[in-house]
N, CA, C and O atoms as CSV, one atom per row, in Angstrom:
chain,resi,resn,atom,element,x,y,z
A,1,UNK,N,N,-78.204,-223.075,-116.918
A,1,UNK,CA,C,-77.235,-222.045,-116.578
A,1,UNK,C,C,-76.180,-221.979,-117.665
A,1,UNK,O,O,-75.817,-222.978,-118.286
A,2,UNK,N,N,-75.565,-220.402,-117.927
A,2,UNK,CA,C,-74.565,-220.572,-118.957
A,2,UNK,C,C,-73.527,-219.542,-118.435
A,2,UNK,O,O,-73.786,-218.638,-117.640
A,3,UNK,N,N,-72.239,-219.817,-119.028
A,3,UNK,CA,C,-71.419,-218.783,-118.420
A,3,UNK,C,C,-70.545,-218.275,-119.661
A,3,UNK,O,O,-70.220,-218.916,-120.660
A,4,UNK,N,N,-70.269,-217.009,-119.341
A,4,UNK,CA,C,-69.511,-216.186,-120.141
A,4,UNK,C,C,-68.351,-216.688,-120.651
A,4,UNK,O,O,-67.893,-217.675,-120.075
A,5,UNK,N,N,-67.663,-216.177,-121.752
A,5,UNK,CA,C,-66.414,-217.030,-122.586
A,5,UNK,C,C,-65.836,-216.005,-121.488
A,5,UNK,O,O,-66.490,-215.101,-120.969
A,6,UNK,N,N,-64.724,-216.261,-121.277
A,6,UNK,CA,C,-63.623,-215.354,-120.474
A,6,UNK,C,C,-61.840,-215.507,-121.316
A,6,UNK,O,O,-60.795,-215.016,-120.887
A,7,UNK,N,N,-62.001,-216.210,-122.376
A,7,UNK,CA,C,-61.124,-216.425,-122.854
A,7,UNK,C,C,-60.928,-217.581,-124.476
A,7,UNK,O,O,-61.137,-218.785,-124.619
A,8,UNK,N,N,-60.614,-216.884,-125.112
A,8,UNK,CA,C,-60.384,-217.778,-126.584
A,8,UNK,C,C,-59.168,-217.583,-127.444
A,8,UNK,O,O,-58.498,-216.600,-127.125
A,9,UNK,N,N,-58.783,-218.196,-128.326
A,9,UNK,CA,C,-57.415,-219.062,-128.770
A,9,UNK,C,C,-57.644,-219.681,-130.134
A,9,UNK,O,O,-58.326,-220.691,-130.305
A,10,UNK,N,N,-56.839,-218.800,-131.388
A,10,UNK,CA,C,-57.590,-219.619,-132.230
A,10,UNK,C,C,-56.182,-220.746,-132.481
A,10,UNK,O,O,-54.965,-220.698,-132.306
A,11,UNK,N,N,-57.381,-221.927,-133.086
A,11,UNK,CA,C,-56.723,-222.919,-133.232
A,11,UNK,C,C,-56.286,-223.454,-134.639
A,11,UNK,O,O,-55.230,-224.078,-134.750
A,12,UNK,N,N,-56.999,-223.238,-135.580
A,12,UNK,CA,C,-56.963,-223.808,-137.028
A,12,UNK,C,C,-58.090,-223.591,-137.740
A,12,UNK,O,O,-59.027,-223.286,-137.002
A,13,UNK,N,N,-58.423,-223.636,-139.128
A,13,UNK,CA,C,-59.480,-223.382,-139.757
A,13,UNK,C,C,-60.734,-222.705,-139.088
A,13,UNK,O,O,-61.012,-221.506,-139.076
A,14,UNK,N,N,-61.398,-223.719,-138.553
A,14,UNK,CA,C,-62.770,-222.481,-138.076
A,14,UNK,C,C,-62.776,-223.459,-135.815
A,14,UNK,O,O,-63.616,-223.519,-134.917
A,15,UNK,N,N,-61.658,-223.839,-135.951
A,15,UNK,CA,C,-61.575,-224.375,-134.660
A,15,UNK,C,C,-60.933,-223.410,-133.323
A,15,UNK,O,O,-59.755,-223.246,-133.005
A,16,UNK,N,N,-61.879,-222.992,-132.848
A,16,UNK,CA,C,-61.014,-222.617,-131.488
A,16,UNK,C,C,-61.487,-222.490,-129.884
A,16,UNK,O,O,-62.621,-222.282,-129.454
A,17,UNK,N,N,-60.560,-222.635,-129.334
A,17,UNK,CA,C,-60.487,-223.330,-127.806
A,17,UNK,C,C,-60.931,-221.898,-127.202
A,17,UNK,O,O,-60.588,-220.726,-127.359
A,18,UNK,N,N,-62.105,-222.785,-126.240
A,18,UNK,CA,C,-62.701,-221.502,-125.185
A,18,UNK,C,C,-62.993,-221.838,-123.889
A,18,UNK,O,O,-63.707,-222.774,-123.525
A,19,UNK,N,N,-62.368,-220.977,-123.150
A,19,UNK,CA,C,-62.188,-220.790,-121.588
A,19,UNK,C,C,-63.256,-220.247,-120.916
A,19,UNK,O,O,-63.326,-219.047,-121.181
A,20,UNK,N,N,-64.273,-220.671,-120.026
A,20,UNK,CA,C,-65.414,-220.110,-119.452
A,20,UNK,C,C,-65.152,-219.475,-118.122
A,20,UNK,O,O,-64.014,-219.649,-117.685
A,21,UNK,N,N,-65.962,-218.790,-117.412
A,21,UNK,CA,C,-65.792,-218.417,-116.508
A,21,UNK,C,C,-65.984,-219.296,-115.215
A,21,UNK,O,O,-65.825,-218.827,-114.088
A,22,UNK,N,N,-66.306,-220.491,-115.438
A,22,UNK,CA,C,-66.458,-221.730,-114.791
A,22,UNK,C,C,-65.031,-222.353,-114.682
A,22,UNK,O,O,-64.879,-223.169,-113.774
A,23,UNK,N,N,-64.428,-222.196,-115.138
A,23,UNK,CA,C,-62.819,-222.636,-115.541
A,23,UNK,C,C,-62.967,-223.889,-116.562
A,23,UNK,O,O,-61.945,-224.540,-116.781
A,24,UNK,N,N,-63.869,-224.171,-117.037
A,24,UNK,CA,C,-64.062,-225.336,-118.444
A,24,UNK,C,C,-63.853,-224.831,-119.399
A,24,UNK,O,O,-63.980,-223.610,-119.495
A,25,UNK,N,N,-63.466,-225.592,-120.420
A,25,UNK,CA,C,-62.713,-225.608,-121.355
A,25,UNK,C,C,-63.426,-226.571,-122.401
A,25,UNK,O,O,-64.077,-227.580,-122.128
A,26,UNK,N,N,-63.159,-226.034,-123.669
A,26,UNK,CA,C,-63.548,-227.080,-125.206
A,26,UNK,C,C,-62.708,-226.533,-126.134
A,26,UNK,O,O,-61.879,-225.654,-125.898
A,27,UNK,N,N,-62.881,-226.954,-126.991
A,27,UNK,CA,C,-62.970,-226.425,-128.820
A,27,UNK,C,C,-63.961,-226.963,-128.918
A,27,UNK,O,O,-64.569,-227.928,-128.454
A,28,UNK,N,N,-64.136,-225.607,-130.131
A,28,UNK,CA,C,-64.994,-225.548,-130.793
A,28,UNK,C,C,-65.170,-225.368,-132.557
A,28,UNK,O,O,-64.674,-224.474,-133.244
A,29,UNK,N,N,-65.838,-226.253,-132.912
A,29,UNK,CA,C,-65.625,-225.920,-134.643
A,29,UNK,C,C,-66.897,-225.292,-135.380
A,29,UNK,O,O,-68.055,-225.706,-135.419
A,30,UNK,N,N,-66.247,-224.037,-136.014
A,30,UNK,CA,C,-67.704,-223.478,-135.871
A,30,UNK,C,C,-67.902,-223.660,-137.378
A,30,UNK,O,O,-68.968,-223.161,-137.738
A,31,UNK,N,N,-67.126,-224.282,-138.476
A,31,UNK,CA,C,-67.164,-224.639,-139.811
A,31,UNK,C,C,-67.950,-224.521,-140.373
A,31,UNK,O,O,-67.884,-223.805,-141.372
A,32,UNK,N,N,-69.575,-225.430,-139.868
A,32,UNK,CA,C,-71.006,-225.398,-139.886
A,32,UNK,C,C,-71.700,-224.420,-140.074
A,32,UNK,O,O,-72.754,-224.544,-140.697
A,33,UNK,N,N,-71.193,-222.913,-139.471
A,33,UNK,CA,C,-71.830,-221.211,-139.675
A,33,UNK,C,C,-71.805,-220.863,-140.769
A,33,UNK,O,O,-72.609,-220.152,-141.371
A,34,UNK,N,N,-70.324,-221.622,-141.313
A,34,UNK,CA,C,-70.190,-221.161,-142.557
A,34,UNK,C,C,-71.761,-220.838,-143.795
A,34,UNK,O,O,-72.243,-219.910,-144.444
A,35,UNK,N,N,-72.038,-222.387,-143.492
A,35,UNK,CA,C,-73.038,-222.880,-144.618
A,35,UNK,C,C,-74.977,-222.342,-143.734
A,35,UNK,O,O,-76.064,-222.853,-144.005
A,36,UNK,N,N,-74.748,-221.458,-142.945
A,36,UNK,CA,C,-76.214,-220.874,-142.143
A,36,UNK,C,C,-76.424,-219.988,-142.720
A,36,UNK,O,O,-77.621,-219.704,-142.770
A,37,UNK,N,N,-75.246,-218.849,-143.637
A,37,UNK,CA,C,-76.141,-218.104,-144.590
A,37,UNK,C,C,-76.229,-217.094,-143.246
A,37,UNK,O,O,-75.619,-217.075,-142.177
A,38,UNK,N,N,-77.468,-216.127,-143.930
A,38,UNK,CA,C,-77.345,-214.616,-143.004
A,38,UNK,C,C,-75.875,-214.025,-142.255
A,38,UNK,O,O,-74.903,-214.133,-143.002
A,39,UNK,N,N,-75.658,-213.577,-141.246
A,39,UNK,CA,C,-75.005,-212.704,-140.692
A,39,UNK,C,C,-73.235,-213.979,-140.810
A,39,UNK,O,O,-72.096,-213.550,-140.993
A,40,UNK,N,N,-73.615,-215.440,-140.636
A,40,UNK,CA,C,-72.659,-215.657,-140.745
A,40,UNK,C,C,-71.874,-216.332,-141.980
A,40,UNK,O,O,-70.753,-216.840,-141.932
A,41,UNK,N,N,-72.754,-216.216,-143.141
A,41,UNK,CA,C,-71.973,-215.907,-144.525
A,41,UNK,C,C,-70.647,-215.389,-144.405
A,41,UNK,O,O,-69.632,-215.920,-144.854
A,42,UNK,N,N,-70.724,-214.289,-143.754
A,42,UNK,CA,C,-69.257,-213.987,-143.330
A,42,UNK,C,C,-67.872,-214.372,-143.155
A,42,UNK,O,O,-66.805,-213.876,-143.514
A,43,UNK,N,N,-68.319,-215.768,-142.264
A,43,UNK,CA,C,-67.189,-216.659,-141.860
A,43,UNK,C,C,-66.925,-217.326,-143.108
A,43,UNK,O,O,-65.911,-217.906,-142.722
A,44,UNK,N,N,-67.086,-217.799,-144.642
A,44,UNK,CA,C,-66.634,-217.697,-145.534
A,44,UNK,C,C,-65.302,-217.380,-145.937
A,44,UNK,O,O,-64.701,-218.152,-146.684
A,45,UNK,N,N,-64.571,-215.915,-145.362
A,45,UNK,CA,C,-64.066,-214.958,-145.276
A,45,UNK,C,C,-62.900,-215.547,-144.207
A,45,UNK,O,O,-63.082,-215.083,-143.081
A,46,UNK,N,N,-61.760,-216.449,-144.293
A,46,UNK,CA,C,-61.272,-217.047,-142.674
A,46,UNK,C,C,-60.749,-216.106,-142.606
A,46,UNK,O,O,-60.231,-216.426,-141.536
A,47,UNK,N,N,-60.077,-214.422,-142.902
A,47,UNK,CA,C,-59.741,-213.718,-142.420
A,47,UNK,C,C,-60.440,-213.231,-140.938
A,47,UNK,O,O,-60.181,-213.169,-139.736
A,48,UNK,N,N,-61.955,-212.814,-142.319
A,48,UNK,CA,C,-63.038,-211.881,-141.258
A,48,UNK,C,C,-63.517,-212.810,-140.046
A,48,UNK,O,O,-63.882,-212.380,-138.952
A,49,UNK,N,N,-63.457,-214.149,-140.423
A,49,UNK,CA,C,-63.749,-215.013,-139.049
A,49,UNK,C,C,-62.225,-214.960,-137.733
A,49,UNK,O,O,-62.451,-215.069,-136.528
A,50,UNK,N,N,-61.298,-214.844,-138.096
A,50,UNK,CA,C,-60.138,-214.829,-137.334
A,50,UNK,C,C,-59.978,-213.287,-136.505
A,50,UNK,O,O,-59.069,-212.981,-135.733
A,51,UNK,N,N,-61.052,-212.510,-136.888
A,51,UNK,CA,C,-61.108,-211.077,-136.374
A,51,UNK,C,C,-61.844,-210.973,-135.092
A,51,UNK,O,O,-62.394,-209.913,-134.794
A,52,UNK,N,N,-61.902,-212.386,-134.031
A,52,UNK,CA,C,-62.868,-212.572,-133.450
A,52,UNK,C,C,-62.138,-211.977,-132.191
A,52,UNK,O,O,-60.944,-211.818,-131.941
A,53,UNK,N,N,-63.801,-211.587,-131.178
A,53,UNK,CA,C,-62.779,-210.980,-129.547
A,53,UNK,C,C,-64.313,-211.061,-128.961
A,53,UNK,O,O,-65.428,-211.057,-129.483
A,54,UNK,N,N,-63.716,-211.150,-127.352
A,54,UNK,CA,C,-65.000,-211.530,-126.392
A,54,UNK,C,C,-65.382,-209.810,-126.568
A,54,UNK,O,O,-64.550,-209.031,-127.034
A,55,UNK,N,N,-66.686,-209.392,-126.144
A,55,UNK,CA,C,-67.139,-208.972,-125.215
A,55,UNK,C,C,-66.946,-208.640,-124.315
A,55,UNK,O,O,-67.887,-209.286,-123.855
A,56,UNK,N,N,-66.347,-207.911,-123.023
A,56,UNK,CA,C,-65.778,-208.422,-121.919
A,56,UNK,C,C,-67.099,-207.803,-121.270
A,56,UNK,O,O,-67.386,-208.437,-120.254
A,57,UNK,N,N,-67.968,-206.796,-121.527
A,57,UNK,CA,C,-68.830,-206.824,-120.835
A,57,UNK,C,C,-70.137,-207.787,-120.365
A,57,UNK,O,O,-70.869,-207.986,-119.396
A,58,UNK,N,N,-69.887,-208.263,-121.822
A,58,UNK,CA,C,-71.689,-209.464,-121.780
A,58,UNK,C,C,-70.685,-210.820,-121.858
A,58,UNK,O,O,-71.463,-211.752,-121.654
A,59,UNK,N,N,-69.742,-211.214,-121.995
A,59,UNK,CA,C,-69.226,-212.487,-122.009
A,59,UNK,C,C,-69.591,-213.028,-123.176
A,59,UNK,O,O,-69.946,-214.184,-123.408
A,60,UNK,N,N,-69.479,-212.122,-123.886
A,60,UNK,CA,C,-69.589,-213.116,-125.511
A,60,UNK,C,C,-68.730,-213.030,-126.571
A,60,UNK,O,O,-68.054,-212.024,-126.789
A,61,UNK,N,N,-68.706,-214.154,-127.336
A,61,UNK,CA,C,-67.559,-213.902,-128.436
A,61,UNK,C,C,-68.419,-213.516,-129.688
A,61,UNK,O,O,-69.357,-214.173,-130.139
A,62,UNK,N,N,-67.985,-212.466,-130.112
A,62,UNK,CA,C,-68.420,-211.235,-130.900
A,62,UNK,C,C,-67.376,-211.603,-132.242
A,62,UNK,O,O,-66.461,-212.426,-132.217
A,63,UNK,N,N,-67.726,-210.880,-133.228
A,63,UNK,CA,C,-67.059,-210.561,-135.032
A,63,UNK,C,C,-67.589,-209.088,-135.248
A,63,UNK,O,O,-68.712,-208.639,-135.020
A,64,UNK,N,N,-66.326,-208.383,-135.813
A,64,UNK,CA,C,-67.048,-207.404,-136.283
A,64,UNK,C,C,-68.296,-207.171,-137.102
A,64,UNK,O,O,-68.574,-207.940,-138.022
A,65,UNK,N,N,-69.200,-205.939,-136.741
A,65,UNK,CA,C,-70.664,-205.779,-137.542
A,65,UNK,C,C,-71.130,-206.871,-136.980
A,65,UNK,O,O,-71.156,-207.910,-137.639
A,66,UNK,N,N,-71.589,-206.838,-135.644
A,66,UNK,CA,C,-72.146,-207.432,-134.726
A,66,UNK,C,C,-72.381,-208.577,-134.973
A,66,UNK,O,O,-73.612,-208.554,-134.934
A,67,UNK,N,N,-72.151,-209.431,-135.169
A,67,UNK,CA,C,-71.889,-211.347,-135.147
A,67,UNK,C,C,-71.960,-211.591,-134.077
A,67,UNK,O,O,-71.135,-210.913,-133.465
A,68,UNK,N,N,-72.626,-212.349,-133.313
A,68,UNK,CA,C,-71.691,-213.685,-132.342
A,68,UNK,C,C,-72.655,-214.651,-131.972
A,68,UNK,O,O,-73.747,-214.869,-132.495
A,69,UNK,N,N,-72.033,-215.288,-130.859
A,69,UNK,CA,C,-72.870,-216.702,-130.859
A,69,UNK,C,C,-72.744,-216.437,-129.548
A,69,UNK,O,O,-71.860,-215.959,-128.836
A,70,UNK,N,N,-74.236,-217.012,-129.333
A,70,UNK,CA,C,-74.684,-216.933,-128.041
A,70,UNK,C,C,-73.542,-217.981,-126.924
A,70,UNK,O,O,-73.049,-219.047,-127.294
A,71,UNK,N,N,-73.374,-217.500,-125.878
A,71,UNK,CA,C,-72.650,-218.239,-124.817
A,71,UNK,C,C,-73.302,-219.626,-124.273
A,71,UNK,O,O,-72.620,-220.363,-123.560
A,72,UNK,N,N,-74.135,-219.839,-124.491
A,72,UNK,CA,C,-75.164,-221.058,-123.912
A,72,UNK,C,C,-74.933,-221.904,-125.298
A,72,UNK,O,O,-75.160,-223.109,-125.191
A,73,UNK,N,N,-74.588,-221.517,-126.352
A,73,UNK,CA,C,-74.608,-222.539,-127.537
A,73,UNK,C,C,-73.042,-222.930,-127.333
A,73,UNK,O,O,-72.779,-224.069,-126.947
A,74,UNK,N,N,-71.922,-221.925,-127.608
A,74,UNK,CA,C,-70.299,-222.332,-127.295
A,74,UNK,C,C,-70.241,-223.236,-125.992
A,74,UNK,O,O,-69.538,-224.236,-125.846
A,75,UNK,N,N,-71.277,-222.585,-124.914
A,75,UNK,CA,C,-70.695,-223.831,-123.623
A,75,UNK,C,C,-71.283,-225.209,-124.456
A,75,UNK,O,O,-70.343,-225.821,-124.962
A,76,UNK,N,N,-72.426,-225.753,-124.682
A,76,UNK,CA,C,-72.561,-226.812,-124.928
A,76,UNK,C,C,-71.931,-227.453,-126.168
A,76,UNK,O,O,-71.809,-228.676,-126.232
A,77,UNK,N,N,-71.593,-226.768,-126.999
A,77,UNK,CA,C,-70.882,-227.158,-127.921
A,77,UNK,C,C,-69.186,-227.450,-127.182
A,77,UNK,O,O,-68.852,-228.631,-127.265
A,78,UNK,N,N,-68.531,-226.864,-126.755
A,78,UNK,CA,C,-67.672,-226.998,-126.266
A,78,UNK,C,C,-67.613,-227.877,-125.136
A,78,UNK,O,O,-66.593,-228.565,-125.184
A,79,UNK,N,N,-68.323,-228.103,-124.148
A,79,UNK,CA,C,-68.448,-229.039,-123.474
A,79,UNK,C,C,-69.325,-230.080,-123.047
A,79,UNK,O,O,-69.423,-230.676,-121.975
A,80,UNK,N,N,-70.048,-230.180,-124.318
A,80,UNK,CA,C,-70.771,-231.449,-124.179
A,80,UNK,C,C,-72.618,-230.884,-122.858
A,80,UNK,O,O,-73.805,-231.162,-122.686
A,81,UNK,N,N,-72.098,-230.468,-122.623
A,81,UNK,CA,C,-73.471,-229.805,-121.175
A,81,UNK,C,C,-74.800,-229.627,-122.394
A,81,UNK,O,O,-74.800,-229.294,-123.579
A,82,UNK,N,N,-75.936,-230.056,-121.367
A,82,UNK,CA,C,-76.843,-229.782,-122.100
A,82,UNK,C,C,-77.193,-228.489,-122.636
A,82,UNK,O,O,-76.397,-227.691,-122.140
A,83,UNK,N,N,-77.892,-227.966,-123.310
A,83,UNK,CA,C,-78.406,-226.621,-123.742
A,83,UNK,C,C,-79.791,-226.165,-122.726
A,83,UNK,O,O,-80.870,-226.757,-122.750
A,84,UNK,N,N,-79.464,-224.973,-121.849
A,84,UNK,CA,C,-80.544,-224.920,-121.279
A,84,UNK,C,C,-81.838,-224.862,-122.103
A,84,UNK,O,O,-82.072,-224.546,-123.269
A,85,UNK,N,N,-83.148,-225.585,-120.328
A,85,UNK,CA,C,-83.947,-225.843,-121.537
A,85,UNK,C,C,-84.862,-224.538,-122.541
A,85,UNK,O,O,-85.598,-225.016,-123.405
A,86,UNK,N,N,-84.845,-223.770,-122.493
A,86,UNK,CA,C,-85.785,-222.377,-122.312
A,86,UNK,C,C,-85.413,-222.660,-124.117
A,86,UNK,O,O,-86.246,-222.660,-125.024
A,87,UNK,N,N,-83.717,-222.915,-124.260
A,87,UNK,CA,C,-83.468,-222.837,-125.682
A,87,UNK,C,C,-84.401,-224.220,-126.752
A,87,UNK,O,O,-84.615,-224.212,-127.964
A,88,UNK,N,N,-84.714,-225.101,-125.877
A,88,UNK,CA,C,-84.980,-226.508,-126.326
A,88,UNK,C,C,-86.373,-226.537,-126.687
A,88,UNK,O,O,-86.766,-227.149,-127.680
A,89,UNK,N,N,-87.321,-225.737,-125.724
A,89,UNK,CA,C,-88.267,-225.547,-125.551
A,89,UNK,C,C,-89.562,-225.504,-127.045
A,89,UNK,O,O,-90.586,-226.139,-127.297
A,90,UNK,N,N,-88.636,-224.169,-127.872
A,90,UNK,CA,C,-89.267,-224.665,-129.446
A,90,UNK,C,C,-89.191,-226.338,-130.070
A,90,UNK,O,O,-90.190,-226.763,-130.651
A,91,UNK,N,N,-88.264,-227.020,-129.954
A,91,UNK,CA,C,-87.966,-228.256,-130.295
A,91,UNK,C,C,-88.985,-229.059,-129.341
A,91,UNK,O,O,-89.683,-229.970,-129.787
A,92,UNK,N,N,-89.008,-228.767,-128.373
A,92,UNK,CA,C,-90.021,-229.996,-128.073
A,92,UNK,C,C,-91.510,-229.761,-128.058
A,92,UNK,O,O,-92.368,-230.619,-127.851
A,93,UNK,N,N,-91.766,-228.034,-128.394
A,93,UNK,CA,C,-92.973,-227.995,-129.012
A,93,UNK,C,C,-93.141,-228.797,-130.167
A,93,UNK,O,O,-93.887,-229.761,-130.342
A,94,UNK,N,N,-92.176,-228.144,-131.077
A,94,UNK,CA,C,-92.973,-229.421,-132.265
A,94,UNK,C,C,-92.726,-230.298,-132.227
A,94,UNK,O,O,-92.651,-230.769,-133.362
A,95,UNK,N,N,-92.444,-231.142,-131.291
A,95,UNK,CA,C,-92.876,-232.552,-131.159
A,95,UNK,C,C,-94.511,-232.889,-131.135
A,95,UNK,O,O,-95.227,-233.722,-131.691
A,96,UNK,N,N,-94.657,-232.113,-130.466
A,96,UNK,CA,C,-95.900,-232.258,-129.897
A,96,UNK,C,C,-97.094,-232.141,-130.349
A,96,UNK,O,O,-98.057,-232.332,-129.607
């Protein structure tokens, strides 16, 4: 299960605190996007990364020219919760 950001706060460099619709809470450092290349090359840019805003319809935190990160990755990153498994699912194929 994952729940919508309902609220975010930036905090410093590429760190910021997000409020779920669960009422949980993290930070999050998303620093790491930086260096993923494609769409989030961007964040490079700490302006264009500080330009950030939910969604309010789908519960997601969005960047302009459509960016964002899925809500099931910020909850577990932010609070430690596992990643549902559906997402895991490639990973433990190739285990196998």
């Amino acid at each position: 299960m994952y729940y919508d950001v309902v609220e975010v706060k930036y905090i410093e460099g590429y760190k910021l605190e997000l409020i779920f619709e669960n009422g949980k809470k993290g930070v999050v450092d998303l620093q790491g996007y930086v260096n993923k290349g494609g769409v989030f090359s961007r964040f490079s840019d700490i302006e264009y990364f500080k330009r950030f805003y939910i969604n309010k319809e789908i519960g997601v935190l969005c960047w302009p020219d459509d960016v964002d990160i899925a809500p099931e990755t910020l909850y577990h990153e932010a609070t430690g919760e596992p990643l549902p498994a559906w997402m895991t699912l490639g990973e433990k194929l190739q285990k196998v």
